[in-house]
PQR file with spaces between the fields and no chain letter, atoms N, CA, C, O and H, PARSE charges and radii, in Angstrom:
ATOM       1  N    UNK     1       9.922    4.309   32.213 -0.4000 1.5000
ATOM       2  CA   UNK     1       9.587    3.963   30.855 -0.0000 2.0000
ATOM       3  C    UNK     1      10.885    3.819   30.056  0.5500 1.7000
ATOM       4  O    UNK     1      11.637    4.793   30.023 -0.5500 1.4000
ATOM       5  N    UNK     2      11.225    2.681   29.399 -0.4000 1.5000
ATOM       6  CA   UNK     2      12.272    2.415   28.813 -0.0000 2.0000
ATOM       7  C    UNK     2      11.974    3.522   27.029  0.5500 1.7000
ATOM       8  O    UNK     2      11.032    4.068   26.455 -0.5500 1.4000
ATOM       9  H    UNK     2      10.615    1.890   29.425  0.4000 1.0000
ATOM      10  N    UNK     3      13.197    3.350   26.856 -0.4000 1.5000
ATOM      11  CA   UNK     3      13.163    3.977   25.120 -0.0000 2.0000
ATOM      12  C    UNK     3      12.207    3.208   24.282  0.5500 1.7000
ATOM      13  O    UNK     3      11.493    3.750   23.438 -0.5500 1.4000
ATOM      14  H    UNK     3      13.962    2.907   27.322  0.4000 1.0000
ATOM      15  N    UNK     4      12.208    1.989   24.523 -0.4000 1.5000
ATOM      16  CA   UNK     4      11.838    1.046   23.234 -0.0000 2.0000
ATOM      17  C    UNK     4       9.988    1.574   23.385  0.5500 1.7000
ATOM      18  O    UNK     4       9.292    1.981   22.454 -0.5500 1.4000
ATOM      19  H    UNK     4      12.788    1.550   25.209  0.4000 1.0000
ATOM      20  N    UNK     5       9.475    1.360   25.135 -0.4000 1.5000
ATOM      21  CA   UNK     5       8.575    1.894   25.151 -0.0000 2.0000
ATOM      22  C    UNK     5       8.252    3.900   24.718  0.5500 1.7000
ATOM      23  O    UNK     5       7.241    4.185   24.076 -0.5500 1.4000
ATOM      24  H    UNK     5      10.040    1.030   25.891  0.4000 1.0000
ATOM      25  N    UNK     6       8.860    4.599   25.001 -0.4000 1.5000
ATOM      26  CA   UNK     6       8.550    5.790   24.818 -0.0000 2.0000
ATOM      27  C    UNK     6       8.573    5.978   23.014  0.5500 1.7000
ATOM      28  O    UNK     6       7.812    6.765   22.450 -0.5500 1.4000
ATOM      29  H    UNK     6       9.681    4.367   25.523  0.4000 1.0000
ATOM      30  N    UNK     7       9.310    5.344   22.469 -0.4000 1.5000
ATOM      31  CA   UNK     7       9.093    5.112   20.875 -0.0000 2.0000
ATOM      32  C    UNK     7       7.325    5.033   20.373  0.5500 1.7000
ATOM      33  O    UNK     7       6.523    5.779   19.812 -0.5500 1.4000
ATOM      34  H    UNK     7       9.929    4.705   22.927  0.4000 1.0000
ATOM      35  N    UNK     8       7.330    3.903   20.858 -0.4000 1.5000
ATOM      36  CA   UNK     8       5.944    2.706   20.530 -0.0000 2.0000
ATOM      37  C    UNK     8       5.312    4.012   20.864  0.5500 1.7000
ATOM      38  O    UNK     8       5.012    4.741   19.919 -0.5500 1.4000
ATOM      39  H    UNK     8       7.982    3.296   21.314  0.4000 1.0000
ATOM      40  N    UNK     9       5.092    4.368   21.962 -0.4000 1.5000
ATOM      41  CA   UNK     9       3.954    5.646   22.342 -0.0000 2.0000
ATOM      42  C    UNK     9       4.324    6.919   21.234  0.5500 1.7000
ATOM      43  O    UNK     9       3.326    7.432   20.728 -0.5500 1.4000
ATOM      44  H    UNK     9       5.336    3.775   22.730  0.4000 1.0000
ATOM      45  N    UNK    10       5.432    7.383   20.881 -0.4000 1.5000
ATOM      46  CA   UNK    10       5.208    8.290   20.220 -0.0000 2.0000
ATOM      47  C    UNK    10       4.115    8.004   18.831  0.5500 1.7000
ATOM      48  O    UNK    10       3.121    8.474   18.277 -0.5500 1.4000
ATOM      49  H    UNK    10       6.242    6.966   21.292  0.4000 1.0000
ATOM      50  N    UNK    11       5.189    6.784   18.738 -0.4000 1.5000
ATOM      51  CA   UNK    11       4.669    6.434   17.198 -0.0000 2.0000
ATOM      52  C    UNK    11       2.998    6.004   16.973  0.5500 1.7000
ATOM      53  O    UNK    11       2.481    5.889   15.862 -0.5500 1.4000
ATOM      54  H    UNK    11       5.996    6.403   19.188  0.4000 1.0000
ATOM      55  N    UNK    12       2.336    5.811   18.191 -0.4000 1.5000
ATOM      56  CA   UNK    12       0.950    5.849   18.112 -0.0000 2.0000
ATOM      57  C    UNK    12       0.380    7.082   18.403  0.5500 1.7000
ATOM      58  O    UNK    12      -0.828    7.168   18.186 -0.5500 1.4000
ATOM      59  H    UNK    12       2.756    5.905   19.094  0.4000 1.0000
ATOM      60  N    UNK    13       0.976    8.093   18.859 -0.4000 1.5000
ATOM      61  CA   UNK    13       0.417    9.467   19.256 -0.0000 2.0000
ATOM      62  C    UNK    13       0.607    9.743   17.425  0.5500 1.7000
ATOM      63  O    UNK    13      -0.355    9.934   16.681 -0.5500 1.4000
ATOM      64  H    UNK    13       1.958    8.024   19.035  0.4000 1.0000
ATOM      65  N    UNK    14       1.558    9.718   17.127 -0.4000 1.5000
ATOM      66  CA   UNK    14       1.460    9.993   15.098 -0.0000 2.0000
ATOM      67  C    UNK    14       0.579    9.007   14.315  0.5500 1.7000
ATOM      68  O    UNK    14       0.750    9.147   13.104 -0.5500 1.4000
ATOM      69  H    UNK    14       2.340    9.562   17.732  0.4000 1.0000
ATOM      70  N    UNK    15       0.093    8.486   14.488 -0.4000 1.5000
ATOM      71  CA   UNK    15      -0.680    7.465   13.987 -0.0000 2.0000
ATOM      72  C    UNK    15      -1.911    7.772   14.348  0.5500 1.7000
ATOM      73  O    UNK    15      -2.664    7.721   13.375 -0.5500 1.4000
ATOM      74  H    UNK    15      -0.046    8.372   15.472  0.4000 1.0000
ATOM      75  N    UNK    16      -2.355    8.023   15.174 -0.4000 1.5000
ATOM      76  CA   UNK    16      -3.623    8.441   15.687 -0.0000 2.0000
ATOM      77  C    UNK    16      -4.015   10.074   15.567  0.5500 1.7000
ATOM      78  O    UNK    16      -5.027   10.645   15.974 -0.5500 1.4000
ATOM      79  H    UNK    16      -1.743    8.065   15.964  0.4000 1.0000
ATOM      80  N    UNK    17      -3.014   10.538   14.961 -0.4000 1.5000
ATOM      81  CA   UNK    17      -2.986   12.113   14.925 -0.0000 2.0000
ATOM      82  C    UNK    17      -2.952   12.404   13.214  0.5500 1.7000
ATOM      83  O    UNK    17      -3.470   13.435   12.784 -0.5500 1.4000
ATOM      84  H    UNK    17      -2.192   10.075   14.630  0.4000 1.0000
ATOM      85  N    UNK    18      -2.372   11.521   12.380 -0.4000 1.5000
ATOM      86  CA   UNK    18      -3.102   11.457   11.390 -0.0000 2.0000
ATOM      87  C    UNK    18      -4.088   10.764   10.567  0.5500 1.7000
ATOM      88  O    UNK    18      -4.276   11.026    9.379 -0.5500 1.4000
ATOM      89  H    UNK    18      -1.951   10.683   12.729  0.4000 1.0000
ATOM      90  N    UNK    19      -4.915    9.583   11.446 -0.4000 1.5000
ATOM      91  CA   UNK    19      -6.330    9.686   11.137 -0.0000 2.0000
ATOM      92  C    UNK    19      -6.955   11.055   11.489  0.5500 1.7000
ATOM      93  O    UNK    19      -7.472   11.858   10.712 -0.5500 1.4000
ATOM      94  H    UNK    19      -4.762    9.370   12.411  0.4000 1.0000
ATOM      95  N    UNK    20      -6.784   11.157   12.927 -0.4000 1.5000
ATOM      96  CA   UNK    20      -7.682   11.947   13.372 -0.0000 2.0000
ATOM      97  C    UNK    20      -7.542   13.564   12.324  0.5500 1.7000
ATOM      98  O    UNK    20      -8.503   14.221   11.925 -0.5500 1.4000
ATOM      99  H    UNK    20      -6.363   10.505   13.558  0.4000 1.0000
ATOM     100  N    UNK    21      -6.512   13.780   12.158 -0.4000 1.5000
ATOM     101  CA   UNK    21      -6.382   14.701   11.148 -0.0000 2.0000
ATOM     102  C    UNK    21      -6.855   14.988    9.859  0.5500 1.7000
ATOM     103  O    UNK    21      -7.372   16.041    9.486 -0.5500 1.4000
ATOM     104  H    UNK    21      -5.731   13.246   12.482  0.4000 1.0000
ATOM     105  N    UNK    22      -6.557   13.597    8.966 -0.4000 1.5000
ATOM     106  CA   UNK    22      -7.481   13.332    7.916 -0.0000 2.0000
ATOM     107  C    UNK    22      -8.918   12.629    8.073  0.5500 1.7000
ATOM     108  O    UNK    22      -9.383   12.103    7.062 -0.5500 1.4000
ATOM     109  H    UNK    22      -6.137   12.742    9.269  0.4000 1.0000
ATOM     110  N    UNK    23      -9.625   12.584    9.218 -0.4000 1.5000
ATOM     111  CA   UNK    23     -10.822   12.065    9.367 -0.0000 2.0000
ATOM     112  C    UNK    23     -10.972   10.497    9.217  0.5500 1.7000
ATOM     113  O    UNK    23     -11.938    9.783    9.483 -0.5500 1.4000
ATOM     114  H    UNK    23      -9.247   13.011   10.039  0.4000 1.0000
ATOM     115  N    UNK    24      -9.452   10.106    8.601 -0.4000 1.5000
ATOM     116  CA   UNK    24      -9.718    8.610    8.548 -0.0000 2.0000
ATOM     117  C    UNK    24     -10.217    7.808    9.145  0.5500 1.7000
ATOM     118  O    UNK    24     -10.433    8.206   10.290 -0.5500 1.4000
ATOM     119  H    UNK    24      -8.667   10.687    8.385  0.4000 1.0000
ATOM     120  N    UNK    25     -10.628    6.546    8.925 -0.4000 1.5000
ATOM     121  CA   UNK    25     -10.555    5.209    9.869 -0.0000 2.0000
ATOM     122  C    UNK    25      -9.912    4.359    9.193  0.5500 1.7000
ATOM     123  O    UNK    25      -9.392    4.604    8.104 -0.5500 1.4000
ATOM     124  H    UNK    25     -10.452    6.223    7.995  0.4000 1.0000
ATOM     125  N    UNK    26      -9.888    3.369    9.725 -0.4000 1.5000
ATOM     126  CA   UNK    26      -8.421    2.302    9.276 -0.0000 2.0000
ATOM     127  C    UNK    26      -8.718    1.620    7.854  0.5500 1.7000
ATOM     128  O    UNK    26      -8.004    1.200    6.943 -0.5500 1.4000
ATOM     129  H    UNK    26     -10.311    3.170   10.609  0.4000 1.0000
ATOM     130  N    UNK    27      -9.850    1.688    8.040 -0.4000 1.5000
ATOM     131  CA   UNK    27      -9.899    1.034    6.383 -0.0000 2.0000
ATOM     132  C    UNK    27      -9.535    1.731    5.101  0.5500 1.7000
ATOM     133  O    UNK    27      -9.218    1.288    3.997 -0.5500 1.4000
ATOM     134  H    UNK    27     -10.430    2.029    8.780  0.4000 1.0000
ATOM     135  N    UNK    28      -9.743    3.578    5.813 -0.4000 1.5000
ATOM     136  CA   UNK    28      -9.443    4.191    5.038 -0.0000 2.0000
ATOM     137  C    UNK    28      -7.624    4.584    4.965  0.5500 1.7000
ATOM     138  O    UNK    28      -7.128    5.041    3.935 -0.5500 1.4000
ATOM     139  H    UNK    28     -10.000    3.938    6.710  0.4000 1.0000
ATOM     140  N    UNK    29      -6.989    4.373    5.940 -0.4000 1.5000
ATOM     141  CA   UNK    29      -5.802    4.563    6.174 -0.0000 2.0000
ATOM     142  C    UNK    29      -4.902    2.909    5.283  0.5500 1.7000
ATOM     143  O    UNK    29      -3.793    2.858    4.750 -0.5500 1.4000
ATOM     144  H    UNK    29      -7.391    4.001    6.777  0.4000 1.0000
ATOM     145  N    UNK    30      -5.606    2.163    5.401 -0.4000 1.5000
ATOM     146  CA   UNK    30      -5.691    0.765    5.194 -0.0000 2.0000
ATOM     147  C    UNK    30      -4.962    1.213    3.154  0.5500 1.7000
ATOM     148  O    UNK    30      -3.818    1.029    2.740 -0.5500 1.4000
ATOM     149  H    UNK    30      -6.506    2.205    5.834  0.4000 1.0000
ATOM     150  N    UNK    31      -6.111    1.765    2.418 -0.4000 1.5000
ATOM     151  CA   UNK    31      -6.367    2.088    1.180 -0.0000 2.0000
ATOM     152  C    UNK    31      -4.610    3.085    0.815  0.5500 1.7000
ATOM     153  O    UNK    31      -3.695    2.538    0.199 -0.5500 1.4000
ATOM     154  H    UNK    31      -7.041    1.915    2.754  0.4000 1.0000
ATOM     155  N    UNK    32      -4.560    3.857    1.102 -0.4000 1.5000
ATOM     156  CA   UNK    32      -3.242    4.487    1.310 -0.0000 2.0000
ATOM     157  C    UNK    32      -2.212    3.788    1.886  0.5500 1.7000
ATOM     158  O    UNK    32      -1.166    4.011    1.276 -0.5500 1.4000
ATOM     159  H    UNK    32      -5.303    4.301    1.603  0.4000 1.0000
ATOM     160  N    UNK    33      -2.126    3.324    2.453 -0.4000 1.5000
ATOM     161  CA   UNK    33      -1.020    2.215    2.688 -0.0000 2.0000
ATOM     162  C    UNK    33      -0.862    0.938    1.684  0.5500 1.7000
ATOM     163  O    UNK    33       0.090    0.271    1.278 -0.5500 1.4000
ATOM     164  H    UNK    33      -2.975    3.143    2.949  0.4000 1.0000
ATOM     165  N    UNK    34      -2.286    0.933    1.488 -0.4000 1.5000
ATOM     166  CA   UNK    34      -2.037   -0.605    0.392 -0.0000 2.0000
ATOM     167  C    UNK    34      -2.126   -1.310    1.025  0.5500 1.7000
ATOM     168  O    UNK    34      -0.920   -1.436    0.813 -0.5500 1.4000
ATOM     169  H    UNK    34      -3.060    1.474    1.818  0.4000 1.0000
ATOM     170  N    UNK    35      -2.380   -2.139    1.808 -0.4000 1.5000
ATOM     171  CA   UNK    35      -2.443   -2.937    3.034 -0.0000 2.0000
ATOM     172  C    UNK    35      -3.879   -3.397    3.826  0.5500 1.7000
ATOM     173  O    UNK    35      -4.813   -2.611    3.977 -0.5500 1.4000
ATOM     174  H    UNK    35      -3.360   -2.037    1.980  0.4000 1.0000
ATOM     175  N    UNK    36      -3.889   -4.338    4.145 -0.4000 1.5000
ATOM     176  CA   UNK    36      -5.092   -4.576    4.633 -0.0000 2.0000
ATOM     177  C    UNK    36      -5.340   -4.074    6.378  0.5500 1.7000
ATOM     178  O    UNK    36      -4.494   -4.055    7.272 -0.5500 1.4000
ATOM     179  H    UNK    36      -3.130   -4.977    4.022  0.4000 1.0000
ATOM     180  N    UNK    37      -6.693   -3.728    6.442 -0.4000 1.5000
ATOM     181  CA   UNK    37      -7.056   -3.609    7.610 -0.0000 2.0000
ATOM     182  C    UNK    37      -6.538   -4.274    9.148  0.5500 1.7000
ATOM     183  O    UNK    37      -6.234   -3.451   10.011 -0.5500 1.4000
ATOM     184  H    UNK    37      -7.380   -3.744    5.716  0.4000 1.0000
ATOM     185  N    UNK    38      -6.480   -5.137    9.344 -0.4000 1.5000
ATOM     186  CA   UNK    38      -5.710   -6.013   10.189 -0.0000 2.0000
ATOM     187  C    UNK    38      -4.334   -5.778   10.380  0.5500 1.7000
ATOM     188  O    UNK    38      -3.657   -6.067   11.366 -0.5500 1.4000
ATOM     189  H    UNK    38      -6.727   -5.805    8.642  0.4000 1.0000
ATOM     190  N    UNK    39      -3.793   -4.902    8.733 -0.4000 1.5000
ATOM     191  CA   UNK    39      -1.932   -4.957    9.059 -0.0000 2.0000
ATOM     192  C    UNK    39      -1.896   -3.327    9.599  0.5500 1.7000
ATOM     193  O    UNK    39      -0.892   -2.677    9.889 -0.5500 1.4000
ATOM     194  H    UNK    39      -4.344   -4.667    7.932  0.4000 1.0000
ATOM     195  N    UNK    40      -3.322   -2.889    9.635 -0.4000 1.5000
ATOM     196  CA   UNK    40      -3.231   -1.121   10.148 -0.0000 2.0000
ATOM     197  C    UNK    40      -3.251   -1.231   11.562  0.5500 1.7000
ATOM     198  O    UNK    40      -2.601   -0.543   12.350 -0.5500 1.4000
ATOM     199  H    UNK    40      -4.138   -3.418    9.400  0.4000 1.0000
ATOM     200  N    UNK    41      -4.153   -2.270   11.862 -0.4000 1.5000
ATOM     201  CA   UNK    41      -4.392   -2.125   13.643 -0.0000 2.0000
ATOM     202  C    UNK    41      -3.387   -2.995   14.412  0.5500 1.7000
ATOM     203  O    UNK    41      -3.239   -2.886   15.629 -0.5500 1.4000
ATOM     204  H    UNK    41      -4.681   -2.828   11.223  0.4000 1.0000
ATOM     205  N    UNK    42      -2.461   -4.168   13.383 -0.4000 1.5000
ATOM     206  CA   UNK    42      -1.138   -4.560   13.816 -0.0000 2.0000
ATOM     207  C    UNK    42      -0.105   -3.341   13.941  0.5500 1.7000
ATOM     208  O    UNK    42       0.360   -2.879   14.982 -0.5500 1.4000
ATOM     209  H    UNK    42      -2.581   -4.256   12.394  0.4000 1.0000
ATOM     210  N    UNK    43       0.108   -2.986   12.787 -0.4000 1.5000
ATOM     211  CA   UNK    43       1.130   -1.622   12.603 -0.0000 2.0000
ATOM     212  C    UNK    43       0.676   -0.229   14.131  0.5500 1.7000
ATOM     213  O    UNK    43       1.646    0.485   14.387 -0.5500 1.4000
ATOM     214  H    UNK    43      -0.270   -3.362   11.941  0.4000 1.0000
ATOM     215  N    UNK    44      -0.440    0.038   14.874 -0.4000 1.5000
ATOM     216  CA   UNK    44      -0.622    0.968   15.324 -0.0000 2.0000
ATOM     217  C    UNK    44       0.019   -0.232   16.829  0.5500 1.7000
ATOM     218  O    UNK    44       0.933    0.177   17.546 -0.5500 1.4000
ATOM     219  H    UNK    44      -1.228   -0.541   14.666  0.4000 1.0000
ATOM     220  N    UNK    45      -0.405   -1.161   16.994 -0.4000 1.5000
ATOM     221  CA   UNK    45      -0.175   -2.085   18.235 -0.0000 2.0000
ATOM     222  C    UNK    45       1.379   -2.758   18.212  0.5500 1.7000
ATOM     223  O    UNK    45       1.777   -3.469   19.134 -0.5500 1.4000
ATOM     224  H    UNK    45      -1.147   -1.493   16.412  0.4000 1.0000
ATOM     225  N    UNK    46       1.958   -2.527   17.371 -0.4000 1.5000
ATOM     226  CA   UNK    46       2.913   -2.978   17.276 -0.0000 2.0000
ATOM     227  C    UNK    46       4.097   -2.797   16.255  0.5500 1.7000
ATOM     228  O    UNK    46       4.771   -3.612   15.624 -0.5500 1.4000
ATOM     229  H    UNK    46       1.635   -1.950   16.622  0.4000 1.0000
ATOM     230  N    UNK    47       4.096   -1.082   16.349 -0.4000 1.5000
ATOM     231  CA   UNK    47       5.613   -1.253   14.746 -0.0000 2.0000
ATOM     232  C    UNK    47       6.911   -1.504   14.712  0.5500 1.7000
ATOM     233  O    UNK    47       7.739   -1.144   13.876 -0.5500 1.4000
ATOM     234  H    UNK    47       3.549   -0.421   16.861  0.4000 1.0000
ATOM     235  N    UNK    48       7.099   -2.401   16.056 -0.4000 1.5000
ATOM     236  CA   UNK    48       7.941   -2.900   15.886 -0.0000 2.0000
ATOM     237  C    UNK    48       8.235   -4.226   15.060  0.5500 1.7000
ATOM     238  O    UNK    48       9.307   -4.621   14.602 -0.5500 1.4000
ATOM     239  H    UNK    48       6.426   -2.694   16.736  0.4000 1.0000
ATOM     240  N    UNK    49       7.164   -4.710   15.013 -0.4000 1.5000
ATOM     241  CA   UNK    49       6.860   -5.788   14.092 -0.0000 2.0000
ATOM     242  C    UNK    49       6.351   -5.856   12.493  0.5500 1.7000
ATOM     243  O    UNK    49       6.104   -6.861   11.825 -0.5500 1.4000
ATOM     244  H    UNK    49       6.293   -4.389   15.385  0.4000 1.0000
ATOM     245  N    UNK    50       6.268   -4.174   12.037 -0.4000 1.5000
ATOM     246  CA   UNK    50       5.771   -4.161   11.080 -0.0000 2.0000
ATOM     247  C    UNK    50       6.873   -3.852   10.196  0.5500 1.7000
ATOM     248  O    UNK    50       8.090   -3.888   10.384 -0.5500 1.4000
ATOM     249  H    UNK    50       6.469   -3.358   12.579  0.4000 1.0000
ATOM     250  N    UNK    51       6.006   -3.464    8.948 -0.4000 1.5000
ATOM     251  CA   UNK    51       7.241   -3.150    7.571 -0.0000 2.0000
ATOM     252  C    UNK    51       7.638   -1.486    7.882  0.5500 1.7000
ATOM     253  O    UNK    51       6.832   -0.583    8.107 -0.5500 1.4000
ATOM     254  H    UNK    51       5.018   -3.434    8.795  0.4000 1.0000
ATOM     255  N    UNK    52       9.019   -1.396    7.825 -0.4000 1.5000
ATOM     256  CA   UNK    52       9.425    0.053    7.751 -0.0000 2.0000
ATOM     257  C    UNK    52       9.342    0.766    6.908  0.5500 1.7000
ATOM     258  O    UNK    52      10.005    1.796    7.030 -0.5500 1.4000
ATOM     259  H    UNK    52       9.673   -2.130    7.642  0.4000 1.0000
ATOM     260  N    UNK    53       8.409    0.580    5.494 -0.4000 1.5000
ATOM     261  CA   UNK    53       7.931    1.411    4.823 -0.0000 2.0000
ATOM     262  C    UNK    53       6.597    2.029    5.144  0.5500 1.7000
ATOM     263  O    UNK    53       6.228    3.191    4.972 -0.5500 1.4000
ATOM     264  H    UNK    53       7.870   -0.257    5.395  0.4000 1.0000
ATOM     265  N    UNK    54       5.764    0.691    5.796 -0.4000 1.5000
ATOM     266  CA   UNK    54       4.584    1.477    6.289 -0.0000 2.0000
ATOM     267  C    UNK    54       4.848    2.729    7.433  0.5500 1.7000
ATOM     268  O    UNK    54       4.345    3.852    7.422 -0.5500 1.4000
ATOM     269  H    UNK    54       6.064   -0.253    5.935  0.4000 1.0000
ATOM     270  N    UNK    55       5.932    2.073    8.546 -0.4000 1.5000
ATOM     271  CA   UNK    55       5.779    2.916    9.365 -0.0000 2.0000
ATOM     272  C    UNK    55       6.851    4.161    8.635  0.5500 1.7000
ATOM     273  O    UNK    55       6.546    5.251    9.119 -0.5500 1.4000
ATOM     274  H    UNK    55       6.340    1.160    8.555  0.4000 1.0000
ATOM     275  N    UNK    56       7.538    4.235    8.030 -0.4000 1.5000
ATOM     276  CA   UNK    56       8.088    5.400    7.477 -0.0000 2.0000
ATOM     277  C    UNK    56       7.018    6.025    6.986  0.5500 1.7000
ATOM     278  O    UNK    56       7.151    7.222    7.239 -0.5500 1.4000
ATOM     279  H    UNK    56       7.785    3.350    7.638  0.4000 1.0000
ATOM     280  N    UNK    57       5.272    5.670    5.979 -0.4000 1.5000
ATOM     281  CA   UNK    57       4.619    6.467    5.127 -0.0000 2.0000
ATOM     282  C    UNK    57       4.006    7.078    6.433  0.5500 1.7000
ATOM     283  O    UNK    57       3.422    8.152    6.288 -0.5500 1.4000
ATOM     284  H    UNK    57       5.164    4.697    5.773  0.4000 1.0000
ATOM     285  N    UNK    58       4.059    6.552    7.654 -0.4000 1.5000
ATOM     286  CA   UNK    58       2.907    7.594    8.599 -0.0000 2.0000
ATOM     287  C    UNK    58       3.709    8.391    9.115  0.5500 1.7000
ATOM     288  O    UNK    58       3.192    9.462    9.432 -0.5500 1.4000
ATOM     289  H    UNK    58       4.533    5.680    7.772  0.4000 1.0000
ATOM     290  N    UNK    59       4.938    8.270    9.355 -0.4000 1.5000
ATOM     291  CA   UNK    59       5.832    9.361    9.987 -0.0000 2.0000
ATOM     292  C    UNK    59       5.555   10.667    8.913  0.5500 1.7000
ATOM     293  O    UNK    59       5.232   11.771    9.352 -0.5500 1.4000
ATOM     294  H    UNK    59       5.358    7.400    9.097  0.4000 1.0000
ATOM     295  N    UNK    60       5.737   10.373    7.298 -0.4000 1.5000
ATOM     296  CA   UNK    60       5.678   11.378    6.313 -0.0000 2.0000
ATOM     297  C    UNK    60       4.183   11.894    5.891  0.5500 1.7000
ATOM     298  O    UNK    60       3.959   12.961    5.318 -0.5500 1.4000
ATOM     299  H    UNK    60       5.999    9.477    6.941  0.4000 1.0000
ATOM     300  N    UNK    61       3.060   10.787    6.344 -0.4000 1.5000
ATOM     301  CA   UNK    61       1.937   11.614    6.519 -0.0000 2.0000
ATOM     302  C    UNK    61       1.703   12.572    7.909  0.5500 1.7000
ATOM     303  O    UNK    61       0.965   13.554    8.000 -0.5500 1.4000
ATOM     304  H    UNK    61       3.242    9.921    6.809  0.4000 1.0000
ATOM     305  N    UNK    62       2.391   12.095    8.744 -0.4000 1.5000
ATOM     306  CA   UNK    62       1.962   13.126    9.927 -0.0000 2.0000
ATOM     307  C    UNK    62       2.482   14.500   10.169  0.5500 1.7000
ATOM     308  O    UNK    62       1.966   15.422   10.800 -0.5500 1.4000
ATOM     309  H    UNK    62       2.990   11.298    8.670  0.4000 1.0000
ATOM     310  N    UNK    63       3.871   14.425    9.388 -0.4000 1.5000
ATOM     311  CA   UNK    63       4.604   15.481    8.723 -0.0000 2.0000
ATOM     312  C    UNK    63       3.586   16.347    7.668  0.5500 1.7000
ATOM     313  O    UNK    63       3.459   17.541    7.397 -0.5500 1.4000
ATOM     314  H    UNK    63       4.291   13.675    8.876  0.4000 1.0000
ATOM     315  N    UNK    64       3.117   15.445    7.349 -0.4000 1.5000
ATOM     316  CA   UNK    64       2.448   16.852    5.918 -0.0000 2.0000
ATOM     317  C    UNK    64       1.546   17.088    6.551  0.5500 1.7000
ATOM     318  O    UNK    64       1.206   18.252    6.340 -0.5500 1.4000
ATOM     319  H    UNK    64       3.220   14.475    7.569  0.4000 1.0000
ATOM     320  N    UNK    65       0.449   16.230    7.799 -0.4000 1.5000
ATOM     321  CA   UNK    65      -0.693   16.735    8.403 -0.0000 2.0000
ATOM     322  C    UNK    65      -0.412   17.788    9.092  0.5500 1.7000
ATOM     323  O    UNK    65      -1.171   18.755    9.022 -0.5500 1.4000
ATOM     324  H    UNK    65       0.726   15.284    7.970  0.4000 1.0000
ATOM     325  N    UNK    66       0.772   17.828    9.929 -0.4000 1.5000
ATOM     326  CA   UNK    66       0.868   18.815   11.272 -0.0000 2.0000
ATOM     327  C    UNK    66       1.571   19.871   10.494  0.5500 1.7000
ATOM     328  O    UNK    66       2.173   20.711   11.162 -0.5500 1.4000
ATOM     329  H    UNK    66       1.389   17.043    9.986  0.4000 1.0000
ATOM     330  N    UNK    67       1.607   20.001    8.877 -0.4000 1.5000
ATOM     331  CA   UNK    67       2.246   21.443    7.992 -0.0000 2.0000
ATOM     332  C    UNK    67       1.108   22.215    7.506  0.5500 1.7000
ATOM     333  O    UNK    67       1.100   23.390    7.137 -0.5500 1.4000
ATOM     334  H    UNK    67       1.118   19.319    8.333  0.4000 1.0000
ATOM     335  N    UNK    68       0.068   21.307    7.568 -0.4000 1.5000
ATOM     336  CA   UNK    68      -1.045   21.976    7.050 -0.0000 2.0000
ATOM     337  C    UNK    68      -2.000   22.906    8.061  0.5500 1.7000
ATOM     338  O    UNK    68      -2.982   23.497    7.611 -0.5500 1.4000
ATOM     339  H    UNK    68       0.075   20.353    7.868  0.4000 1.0000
């Protein structure tokens, strides 16, 4: 497994760990991001392609999920 891949996997193990944390689903994760539905299930499939603010707000939500 290269880096670029072991990234991508972390960063969906945090992504999926704070829906599952806050009970979300994407539409609701969607609403907090500001962003539409489609750019949540792009952003989880692919952040390498997405905006680095979104993927910075889930790094800092998964941070406050896994403090609580």
């Amino acid at each position: 497994m290269t880096g670029t891949e072991k990234a991508r996997l972390d960063f969906q193990d945090r992504f999926d760990a704070v829906k599952n944390r806050n009970g979300w689903t994407n539409k609701d994760l969607a609403k907090v991001l500001k962003v539409s539905t489609v750019t949540v299930s792009r952003l989880r499939s692919n952040p390498f392609g997405a905006s680095g603010r979104n993927v910075m707000t889930i790094h800092a939500l998964y941070e406050e999920a896994m403090s609580r």
